[in-house]
C-alpha positions in Angstrom: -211.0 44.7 58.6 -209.7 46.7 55.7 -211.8 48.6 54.0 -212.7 47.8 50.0 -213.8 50.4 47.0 -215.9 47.8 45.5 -218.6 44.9 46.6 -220.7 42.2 44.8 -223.8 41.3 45.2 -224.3 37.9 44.0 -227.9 37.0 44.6 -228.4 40.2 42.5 -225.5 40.0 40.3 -224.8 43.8 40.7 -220.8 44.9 41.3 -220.6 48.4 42.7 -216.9 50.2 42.6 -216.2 53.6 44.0 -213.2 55.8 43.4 -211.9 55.8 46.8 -213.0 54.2 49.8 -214.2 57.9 52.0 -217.5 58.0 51.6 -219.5 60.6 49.5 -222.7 62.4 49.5 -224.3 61.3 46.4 -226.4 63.9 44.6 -227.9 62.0 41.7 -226.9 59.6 39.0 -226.8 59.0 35.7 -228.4 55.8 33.7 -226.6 53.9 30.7 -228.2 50.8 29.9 -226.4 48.5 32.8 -224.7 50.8 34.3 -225.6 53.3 37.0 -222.7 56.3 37.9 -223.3 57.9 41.1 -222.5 61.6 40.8 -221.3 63.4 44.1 -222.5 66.8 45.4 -219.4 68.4 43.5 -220.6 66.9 40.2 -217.7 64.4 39.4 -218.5 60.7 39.2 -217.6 58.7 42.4 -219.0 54.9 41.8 -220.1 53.1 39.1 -223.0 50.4 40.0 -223.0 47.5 37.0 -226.3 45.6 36.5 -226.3 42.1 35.7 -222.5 42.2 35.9 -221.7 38.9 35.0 -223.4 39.1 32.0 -222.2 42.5 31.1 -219.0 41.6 31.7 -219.0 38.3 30.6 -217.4 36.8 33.5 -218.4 34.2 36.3 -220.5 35.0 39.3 -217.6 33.0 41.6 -214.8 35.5 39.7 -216.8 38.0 40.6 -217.1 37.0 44.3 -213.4 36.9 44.4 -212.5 40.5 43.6 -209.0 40.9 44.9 -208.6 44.8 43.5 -210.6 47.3 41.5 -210.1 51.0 40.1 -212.1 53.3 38.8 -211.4 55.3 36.4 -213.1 58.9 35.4 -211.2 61.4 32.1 -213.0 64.4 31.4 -211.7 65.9 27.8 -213.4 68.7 26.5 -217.0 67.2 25.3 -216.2 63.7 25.8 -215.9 61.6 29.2 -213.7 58.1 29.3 -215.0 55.9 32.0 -213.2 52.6 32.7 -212.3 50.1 35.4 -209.7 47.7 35.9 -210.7 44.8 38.1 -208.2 42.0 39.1 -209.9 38.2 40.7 -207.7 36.3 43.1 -208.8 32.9 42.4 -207.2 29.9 41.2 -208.1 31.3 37.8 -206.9 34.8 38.2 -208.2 37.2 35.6 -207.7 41.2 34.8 -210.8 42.4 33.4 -210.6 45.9 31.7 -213.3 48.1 30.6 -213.8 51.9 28.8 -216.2 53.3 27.5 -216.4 56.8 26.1 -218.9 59.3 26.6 -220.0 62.8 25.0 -220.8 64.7 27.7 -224.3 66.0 26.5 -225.9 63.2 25.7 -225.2 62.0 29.7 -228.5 63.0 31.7 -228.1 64.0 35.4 -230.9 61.9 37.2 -231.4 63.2 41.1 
């Protein structure tokens, strides 16, 4: 079975994606309203858990079960960090959903 760098959870409508499909020791997190970014033992971001992802993203629950592709995407410039994602649905109604947000890095709180 090949392996994925995201999964859905549809009874809780939460979509986890991770930068690469190795696994990482996680050493905390940090909290922005729906979203959750997992922060590995070297300090750089290595998932992003989305809450209430259908909401949030303003998509439907059966797109979201039929994730075909997702990316993750972490830019650290000076005091600022740009997080975004690109996730592509396979369905009959194929969609490419893109997201960024950006960051200044000191208002981000490290939660372990």
């Amino acid at each position: 079975m090949e392996s994925k760098n995201f999964e859905y959870n549809i009874e809780e409508d939460i979509l986890y994606i991770y930068k690469s499909n190795n696994p990482v020791t996680i050493s905390g997190s940090i909290v922005y309203n729906n979203l959750v970014f997992d922060i590995s033992s070297d300090g750089v971001i290595s998932g992003i858990q989305i809450e209430n992802a259908s909401k949030f993203l303003n998509i439907n629950k059966n797109l979201l079960e039929n994730i075909k592709t997702a990316n993750l995407r972490v830019i650290t410039q000076s005091n600022t960090l740009l997080i975004g994602w690109e996730i592509q649905t396979g369905d009959d109604h194929a969609q490419t959903i893109n997201n960024n947000f950006v960051f200044p890095r000191n208002k981000l709180e490290l939660t372990c």
